[in-house]
N, C-alpha and C positions, 0 to 999 in steps of 0.2 A: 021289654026294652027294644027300641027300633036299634035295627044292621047300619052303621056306618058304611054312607058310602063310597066304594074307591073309587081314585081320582087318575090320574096320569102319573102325579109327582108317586102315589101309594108304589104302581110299580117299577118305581127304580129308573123311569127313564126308557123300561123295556116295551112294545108294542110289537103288537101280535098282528100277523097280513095274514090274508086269504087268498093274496095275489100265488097263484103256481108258479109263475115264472120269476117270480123275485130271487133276486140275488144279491146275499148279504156282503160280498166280497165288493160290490159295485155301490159306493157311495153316492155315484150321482154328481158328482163333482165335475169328473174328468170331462169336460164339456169340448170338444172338437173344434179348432180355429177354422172357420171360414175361410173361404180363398180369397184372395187380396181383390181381386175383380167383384167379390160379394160382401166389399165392406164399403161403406159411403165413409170418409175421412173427413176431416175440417183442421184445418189450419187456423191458429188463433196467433193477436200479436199481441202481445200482454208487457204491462210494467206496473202493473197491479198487485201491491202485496211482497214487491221485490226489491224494496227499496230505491226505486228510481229506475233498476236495471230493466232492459229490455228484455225479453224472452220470445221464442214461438214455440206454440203449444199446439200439440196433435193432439183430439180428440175423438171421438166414436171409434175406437177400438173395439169389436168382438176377440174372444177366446181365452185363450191361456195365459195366463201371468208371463209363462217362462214367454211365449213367442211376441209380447209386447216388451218385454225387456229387452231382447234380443233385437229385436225390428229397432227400439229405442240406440241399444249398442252401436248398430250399424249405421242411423241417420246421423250421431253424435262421432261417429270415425269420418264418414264420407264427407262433413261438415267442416271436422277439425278441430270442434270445441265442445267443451263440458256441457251437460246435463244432467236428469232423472228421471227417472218412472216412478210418480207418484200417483195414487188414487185413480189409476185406468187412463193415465195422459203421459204423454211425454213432451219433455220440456228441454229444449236447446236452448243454450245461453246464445244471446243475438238475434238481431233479427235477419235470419236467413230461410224467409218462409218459399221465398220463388224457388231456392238449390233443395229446400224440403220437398216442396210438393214435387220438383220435378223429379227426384230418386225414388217419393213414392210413387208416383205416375211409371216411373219405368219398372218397377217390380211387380206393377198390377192394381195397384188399390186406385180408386177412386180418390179423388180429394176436391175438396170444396174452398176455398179462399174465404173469410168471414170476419168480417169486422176491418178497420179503415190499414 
């Protein structure tokens, strides 16, 4: 009788490295936020999908969750009006793209103007 042979799912999801330096405590996750001068930005103006309402939408984000939420936080105070951070953008209620780009422009990032 021929040996069944094992697959990935056989062991449990476990895998086995050769790598010396590997370290099981580092997930690989924790990916480090660029510096605001090493991010290209774009500004979007949208009412697409939002029932008529206007919005401006920051896109090309690199990093961490927490520091686009926060970046999000502080463009939606300096503004004065509601938002979100969904799916790697951040979204202001209004069209307040020139007071956007200019707070991003003064903290470092790069931003680009895109679309009418």
């Amino acid at each position: 009788m021929a040996k069944k042979k094992l697959g990935l799912e056989d062991l449990g999801g476990f895998v086995f490295s050769t790598n010396n330096d590997f370290d099981p405590g580092n997930d690989g996750d924790q990916e480090s936020t660029p510096l605001p001068k090493d991010q290209q930005l774009e500004a979007h103006f949208s009412a697409k999908g939002r029932g008529g309402k206007i919005a401006t939408v920051i896109k090309g984000f690199e990093g961490k969750e927490e520091d686009l939420i926060s970046l999000g936080k502080k463009l939606k105070k300096k503004c004065g009006v509601g938002g979100s951070v969904k799916d790697g953008e951040i979204i202001i209620q209004g069209d307040v793209r020139e007071k956007v780009m200019q707070l991003l422009k003064d903290e470092g990032y790069r931003v680009k103007r895109v679309g009418g």
